[in-house]
C-alpha positions in Angstrom: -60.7 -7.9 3.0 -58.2 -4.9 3.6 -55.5 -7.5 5.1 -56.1 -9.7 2.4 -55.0 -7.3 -0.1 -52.1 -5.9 1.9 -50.6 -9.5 2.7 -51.2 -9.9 -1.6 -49.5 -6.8 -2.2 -46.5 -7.9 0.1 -46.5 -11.5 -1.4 -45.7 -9.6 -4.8 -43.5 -7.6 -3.4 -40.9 -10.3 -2.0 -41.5 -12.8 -4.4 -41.5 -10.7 -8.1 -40.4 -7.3 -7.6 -37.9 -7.3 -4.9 -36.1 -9.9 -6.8 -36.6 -8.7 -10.6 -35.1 -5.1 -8.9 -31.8 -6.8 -7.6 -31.4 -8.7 -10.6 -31.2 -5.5 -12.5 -29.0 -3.9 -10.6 -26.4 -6.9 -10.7 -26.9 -6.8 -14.1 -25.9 -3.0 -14.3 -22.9 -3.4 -12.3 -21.7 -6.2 -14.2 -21.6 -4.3 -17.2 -20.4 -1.4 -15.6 -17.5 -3.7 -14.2 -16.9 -5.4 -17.9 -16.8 -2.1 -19.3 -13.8 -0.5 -16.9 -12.0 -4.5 -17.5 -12.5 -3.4 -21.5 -11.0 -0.2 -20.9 -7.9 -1.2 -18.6 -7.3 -4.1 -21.1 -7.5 -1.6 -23.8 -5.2 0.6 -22.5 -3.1 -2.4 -21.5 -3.1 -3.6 -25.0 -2.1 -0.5 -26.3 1.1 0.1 -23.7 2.1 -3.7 -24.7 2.4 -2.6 -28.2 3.9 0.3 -27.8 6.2 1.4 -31.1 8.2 4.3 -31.1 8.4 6.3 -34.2 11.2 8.0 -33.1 14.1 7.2 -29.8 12.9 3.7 -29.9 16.2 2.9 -29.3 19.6 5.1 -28.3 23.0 4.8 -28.2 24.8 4.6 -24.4 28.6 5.3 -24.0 29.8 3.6 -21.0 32.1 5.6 -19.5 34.7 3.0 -17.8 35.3 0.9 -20.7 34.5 3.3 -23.9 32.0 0.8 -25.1 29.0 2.4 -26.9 26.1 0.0 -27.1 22.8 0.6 -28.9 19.4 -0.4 -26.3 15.8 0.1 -26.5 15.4 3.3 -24.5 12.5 1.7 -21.8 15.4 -1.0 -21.3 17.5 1.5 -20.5 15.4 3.8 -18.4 14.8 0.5 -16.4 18.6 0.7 -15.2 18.3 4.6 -14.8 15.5 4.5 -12.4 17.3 1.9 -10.6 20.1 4.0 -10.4 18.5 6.8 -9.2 15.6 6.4 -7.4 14.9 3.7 -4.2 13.1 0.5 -4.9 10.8 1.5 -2.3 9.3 4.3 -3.1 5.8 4.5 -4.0 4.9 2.9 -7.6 3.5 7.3 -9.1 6.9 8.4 -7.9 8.6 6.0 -9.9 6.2 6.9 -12.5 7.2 10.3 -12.4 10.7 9.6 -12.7 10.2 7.4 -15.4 8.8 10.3 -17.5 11.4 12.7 -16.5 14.3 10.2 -17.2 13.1 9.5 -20.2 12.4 13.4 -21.5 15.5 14.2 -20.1 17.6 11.4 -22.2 15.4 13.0 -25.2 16.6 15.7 -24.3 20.0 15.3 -24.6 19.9 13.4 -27.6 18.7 16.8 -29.4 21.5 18.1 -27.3 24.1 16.0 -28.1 27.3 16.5 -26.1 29.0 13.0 -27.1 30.0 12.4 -30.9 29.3 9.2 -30.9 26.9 8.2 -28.3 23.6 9.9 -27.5 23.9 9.8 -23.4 26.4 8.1 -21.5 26.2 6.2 -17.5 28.1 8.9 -15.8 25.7 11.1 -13.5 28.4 13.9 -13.1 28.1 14.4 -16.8 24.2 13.0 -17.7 21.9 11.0 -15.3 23.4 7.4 -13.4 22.9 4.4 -14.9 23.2 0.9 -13.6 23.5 -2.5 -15.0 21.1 -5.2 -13.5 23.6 -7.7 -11.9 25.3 -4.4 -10.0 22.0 -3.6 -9.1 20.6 -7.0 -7.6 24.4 -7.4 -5.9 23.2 -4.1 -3.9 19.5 -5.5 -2.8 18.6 -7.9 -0.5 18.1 -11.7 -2.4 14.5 -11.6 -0.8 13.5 -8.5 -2.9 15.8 -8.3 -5.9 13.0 -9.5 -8.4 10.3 -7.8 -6.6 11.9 -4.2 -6.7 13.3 -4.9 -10.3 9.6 -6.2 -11.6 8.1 -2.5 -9.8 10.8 -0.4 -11.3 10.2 -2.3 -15.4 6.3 -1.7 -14.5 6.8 2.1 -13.2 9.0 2.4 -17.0 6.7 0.2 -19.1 3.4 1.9 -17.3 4.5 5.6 -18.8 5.8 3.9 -22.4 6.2 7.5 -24.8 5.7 9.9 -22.5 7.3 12.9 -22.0 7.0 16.6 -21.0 7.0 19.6 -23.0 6.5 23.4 -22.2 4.9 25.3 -24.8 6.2 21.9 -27.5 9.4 21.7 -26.8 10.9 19.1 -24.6 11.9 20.7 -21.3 15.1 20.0 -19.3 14.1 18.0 -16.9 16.6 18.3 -13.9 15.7 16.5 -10.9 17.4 15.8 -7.5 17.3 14.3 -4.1 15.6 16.1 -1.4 15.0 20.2 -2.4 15.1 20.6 1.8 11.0 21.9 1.9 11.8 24.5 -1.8 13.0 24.1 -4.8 15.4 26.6 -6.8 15.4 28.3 -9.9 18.6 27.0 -12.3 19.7 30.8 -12.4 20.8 30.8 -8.6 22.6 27.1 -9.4 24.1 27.3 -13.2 23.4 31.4 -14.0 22.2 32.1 -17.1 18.2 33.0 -17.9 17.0 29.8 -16.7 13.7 28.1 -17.7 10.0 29.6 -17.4 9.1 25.8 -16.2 11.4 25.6 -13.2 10.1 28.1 -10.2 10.8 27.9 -7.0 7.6 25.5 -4.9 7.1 24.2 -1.8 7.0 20.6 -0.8 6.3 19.2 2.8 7.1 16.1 4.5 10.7 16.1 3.1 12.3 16.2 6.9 11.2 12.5 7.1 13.6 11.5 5.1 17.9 10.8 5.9 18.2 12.9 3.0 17.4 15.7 4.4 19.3 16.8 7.4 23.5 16.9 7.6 26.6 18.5 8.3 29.8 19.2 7.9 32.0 20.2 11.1 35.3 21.6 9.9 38.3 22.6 12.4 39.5 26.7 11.2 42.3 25.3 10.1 40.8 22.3 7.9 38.4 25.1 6.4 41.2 27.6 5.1 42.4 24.7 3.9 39.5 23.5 1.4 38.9 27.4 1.2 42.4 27.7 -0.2 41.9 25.2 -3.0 40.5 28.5 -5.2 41.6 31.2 -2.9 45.2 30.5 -1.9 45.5 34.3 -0.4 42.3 33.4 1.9 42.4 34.9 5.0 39.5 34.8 8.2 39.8 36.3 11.5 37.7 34.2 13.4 37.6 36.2 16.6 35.5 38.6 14.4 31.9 37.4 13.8 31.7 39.9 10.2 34.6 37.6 8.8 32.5 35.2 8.6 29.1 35.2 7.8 26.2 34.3 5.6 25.5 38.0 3.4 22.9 37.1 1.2 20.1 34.2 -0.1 17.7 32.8 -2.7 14.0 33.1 -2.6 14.0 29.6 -2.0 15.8 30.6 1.1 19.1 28.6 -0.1 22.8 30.7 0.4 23.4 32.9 -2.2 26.4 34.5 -1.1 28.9 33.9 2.3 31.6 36.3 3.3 35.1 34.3 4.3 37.1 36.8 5.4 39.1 39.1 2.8 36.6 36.8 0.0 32.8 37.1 -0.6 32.2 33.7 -2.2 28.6 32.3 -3.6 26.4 29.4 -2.4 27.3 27.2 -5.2 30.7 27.2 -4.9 31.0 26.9 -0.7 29.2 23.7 -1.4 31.3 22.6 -3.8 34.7 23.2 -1.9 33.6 22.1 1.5 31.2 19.5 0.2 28.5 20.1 1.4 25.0 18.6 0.4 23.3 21.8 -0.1 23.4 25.3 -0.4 20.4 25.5 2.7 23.0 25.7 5.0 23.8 27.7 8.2 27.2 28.5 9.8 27.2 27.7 13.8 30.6 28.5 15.3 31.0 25.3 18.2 33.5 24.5 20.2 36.2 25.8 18.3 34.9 24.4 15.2 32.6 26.2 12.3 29.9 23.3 11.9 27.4 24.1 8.7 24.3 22.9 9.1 22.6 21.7 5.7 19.2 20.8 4.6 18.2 19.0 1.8 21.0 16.9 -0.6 21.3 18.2 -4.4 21.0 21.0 -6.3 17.6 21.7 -5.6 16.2 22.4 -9.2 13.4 20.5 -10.8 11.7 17.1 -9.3 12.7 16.6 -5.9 12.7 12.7 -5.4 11.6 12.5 -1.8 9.3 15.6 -2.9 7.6 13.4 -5.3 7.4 10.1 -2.7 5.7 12.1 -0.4 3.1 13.5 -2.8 2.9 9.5 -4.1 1.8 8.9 -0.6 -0.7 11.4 -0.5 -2.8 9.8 -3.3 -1.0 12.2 -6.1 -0.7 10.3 -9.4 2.9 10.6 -11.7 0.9 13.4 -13.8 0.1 15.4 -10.6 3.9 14.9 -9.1 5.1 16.2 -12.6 3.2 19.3 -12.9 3.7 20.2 -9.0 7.3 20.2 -9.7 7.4 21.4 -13.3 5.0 24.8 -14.1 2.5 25.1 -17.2 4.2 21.8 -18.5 2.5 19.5 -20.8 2.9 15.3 -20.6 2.5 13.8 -23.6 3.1 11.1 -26.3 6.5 11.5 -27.9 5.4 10.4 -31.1 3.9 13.6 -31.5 6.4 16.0 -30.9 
């Protein structure tokens, strides 16, 4: 009678239960599933229809020709990010510079510096900016649409945002490899600098051609460039103290080099002998003075390889931002 009434209690078991317990759990994940398809579809929705109150569209001065033409700003953040970042990079990198392309051409439209253009395409004086055919001539055939559908998705993905620091939008300098630190703006431009841009650490930046170099310059060939600013430079080369690094950043950049009868700053050594960086040594080598540089830029802000390498950790755009920016806020611009 016992085995009766255990092979019973196993017939119910595999025949109702078992199965009315799976069929509730499909159940639960299906609506679990359709509820996270409502939500990205929502917030898919919502991106498509994206309508700026204010920016929506800006002014760009082409510097070559003097044209000014007047573009949607996401249409021209698309040619910015091709500009100035690589295809390749990871999709939250572009993200990231996405959002600080397009707070820093905010920025500079509340800034203006051109009378009658709000930003122009000249990176010496604002940020790069390329049109698309120049663009595709530079990539491969096999990837041109590819890398240009990424870069409209990494701009269209982060429609309106920007970043603030305590509601205001911030300056958002960026650059191409900070060399392991960034710097603070007051060791690059002077002045007080901004609260927002510290000096922080980012690894994995030596994997990148960006970040070693150097410049190998005969004694002669230095005074030379030297003599572009200093025409009474002179350096006695048999005597180590004539030339010699006297002083540095905390972010461990050259703050200050003694050339001979002239102590001149980090800045402007890299400038005259054009160098990539102010993270530089001085090795004298067969004859030659040979500067060893790290990193390519001025090191303040969003480092670019910075942010690919924290992409490929699993860091999102938001997370890349506030690494590189402190106590910053991202958010819509239509409430600024």
């Amino acid at each position: 009678m016992k085995k009766v009434f255990i092979y019973f209690f196993v017939f119910l078991l595999v025949f109702f239960l078992l199965p009315a317990f799976l069929t509730k759990k499909n159940v639960e994940a299906k609506v679990s599933s359709n509820d996270v398809s409502n939500e990205n579809a929502e917030k898919k929705a919502e991106i498509e229809n994206y309508d700026y109150k204010n920016y929506g569209n800006i002014k760009l001065l082409h510097t070559k020709t003097g044209e000014v033409e007047e573009v949607p700003i996401d249409t021209y953040l698309v040619n910015v990010v091709s500009a100035e970042m690589p295809a390749d990079f990871e999709i939250e990198a572009l993200k990231a510079q996405a959002v600080v392309a397009r707070t820093y051409t905010i920025y500079k439209i509340q800034n203006k510096k051109h009378d009658n253009a709000d930003i122009c395409d000249d990176s010496a004086c604002c940020q790069a900016w390329v049109s698309k055919e120049e663009r595709f001539a530079r990539w491969e055939e096999s990837v041109r649409e590819s890398n240009w559908q990424k870069i409209e998705q990494a701009v269209n993905d982060t429609k309106g945002k920007i970043i603030t620091y305590e509601g205001k939008l911030i300056n958002a300098f960026f650059h191409s490899n900070s060399g392991g630190k960034t710097e603070i703006p007051v060791n690059v431009w002077g002045g007080t600098g901004y609260p927002y841009l510290q000096v922080v650490e980012t690894s994995g930046e030596d994997n990148y051609t960006q970040y070693n170099s150097e410049v190998v310059l005969s004694n002669e060939e230095l005074l030379e460039k030297l003599k572009v600013n200093y025409s009474d430079i002179s350096i006695d080369f048999n005597n180590n103290d004539d030339l010699k690094i006297l002083e540095y950043t905390d972010s461990g950049r050259v703050k200050t080099v003694k050339f001979g009868n002239h102590n001149i700053s980090g800045t402007e050594t890299r400038s005259l002998l054009g160098l990539r960086s102010t993270n530089f040594e001085i090795i004298k080598e067969n004859g030659n003075i040979k500067f060893s540089v790290k990193g390519y830029g001025h090191g303040v802000g969003m480092s670019q390889t910075g942010a690919n390498t924290l992409a490929k950790e699993g860091k999102s755009y938001e997370d890349i931002i506030n690494h590189f920016y402190i106590g910053v806020v991202i958010q819509d611009v239509n409430n600024l």
